[in-house]
Structures are given as structure tokens and as C-alpha cells.
N, C-alpha and C positions, 0 to 999 in steps of 0.2 A: 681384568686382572689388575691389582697396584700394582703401582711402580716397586712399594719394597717387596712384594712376590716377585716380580718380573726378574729383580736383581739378586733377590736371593737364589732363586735356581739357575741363573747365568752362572755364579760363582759356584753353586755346586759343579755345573755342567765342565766348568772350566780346572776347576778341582781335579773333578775324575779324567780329563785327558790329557791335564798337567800328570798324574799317576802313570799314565801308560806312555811314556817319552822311557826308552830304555833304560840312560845311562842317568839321564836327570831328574827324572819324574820322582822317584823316591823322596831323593833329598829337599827336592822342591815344593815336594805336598810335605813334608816336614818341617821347612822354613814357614811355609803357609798356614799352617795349625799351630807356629808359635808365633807370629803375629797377631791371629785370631785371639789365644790367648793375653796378651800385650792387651788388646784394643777391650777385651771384654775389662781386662783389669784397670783399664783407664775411666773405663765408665762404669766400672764398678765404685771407683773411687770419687766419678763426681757426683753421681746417685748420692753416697754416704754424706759429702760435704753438701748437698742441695740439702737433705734432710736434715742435717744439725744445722744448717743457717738458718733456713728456714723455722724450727724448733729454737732455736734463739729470739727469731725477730717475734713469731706467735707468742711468745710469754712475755714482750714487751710490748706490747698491743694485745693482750687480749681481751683488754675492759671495748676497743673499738670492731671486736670485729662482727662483722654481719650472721648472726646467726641464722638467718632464713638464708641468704647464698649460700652457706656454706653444708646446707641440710638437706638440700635437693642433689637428687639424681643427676642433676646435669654438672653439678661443682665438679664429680668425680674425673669426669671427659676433662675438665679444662686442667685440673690436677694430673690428671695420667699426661695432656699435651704436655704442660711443662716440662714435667720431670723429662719427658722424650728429648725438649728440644735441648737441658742442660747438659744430658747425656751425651745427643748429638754435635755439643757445640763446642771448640775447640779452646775461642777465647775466654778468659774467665770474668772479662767485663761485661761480656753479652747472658754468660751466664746471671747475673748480678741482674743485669735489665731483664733476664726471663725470670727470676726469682720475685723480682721488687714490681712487676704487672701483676702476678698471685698475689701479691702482699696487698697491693693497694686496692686491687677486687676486691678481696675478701673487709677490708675496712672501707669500702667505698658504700652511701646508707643507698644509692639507687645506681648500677651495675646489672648487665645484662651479660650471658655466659658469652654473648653473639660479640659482644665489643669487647669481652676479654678477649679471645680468640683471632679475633681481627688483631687486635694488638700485638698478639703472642706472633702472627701470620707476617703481619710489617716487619716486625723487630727481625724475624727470620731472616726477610731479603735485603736488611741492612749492610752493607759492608764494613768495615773500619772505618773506610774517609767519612761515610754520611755518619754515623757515630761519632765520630770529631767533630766536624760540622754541627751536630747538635748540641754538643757541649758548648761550643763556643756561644752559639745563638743562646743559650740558655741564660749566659752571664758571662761578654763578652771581656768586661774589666777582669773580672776575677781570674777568668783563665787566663788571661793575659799576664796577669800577677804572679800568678801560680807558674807561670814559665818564662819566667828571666825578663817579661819587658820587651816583648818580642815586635810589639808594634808600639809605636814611641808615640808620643803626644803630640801632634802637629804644633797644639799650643806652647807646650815648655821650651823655655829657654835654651838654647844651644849655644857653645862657642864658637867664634868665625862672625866671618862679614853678615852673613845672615840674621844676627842677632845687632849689627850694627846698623845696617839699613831698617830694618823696624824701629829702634830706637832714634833712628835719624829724621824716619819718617813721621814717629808720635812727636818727638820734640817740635817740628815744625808745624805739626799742627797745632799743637796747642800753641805755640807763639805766635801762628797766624788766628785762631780765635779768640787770642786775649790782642791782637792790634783790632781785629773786626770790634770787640767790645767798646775799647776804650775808642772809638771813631765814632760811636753813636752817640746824636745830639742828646736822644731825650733818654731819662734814667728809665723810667720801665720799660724801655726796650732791654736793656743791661740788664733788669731783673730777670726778663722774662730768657733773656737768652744764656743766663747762667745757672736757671734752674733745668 
């Protein structure tokens, strides 16, 4: 049996003897069937927003998309996962990454239903953190831009001794390789060590 049988008749089971509790049962299979309806109308409503983004993004790609993936028997399976998992999914970023793997299938010229699906299966047991995590690997400057400067430039300039002792340090070097220069007897040594 799946797992959503398994769980769907647990929660009837529990329904019906939430029902038979004398004083509470009533009200509590009551608060319970408007819940139910709460949740159907949340996914009702990210069903409608998958379909016009997605209806958006198709008519700005249509000249690329893959007309033989998208004409076989097997697209429909990976279109019904999606839709499931945006349904199922509570963030609307992850919905976006289940959105934007249909997108890039259906425009990709050589794509297997087998590695859409893997894709759609990974993105599922992602979490936040590894979601961020990959943003940042993606284009570690840019994010970093994008949020205030968050990790500084080891290289730039700072105020304080810090920035004194480097400048203490460069200056003496280069006054100790212009006294090494000017102590060499013969000139293309001088050439050779100032290019």
C-alpha cells in the first residue's frame, strides 16, 4: 500500500473517533473539516499560480521548446509530479525551482523524463539551508552584494594599525629592493631585476 493511502485512511480512522469523544468530538471534527478546507484552498491557489507562471514562461520560450518531450506519454507523469510537488510545497522559492526543472526540460534539445524526475526527487529533500548554500556557490560575489557585504575583502583597505603594518611592510620592501639594485656592480643585473 503507499504511503499517501496509508495516511489518508489513518486520518479518516482518526476523524471518526475524534467524532465519538462525547463533549468534544463534534466541535473537533468541525475545526477539522475547516482546516481541511483552508489547506485544499491553499493548494488550490498554488495549482492556479503554477499554471499562469508557468503559462507566462511557455509563451516566452515557445519558439525553444522541445516538441517531441513534450508529445509523449511519459511528459504527462512528470507534469502531473510537478504540479504535486508545488501543491505540496509550502515555500514559494522551491516552488519556483519545481517550476523552472519543467521549464528547462521541456527547452532542453536532449532530456530524459528519468533525469527530470531525479531532479524534481533531489529538489524535494532539499532544505532551506542547502538552497542557500547553492545560491551562494552559484555566484558567491553577487550574493554577497546582494546582501549588504556580508563577507568583506580580505584584500581592501581598512582603517587601524592593520592597514599601517602592511604599508610599513610594502614600504620597506621596496626601499630594501631599490638599495639591493643600486649595490649591483654590473647594469644587466639592474635590468634584469627590475623587469
Amino acid at each position: 500500500m503507499k504511503k499517501e493511502n496509508v495516511i489518508e485512511k489513518g486520518m479518516v480512522a482518526i476523524k471518526g473517533i475524534t467524532a465519538m469523544i462525547p463533549v468534544l468530538g463534534g466541535t473537533l471534527t468541525s475545526v477539522w473539516s475547516d482546516i481541511d478546507a483552508i489547506q485544499a484552498k491553499r493548494k488550490h491557489e498554488r495549482l492556479e499560480e503554477f499554471y499562469l507562471s508557468l503559462e507566462m514562461e511557455v509563451q516566452k520560450i515557445k519558439e525553444q521548446i522541445n516538441e517531441s518531450y513534450i508529445n509523449q506519454p511519459d511528459f504527462l507523469d512528470v507534469f502531473e509530479q510537478t504540479a504535486r510537488h508545488i501543491v505540496n510545497e509550502r515555500k514559494e522559492e522551491k516552488r519556483i525551482l519545481f517550476r523552472n526543472i519543467l521549464l528547462s526540460s521541456i527547452t532542453a534539445k536532449e532530456c530524459s523524463y528519468d533525469k527530470t524526475e531525479k531532479y524534481l526527487r533531489i529538489l524535494e529533500q532539499m532544505n532551506g539551508l542547502e538552497l542557500l548554500i547553492l545560491r551562494i556557490l552559484q555566484n558567491p560575489s553577487e550574493f554577497n552584494r546582494q546582501n549588504g557585504e556580508k563577507i568583506k575583502d580580505p584584500n581592501a583597505p581598512t582603517p587601524g594599525y592593520r592597514n599601517l603594518i602592511i604599508y610599513t611592510r610594502t614600504y620597506f620592501f621596496h626601499r630594501d629592493v631599490e638599495r639591493i639594485i643600486k649595490c649591483c656592480p654590473r647594469r644587466c643585473c639592474r635590468k634584469y631585476i627590475l623587469s
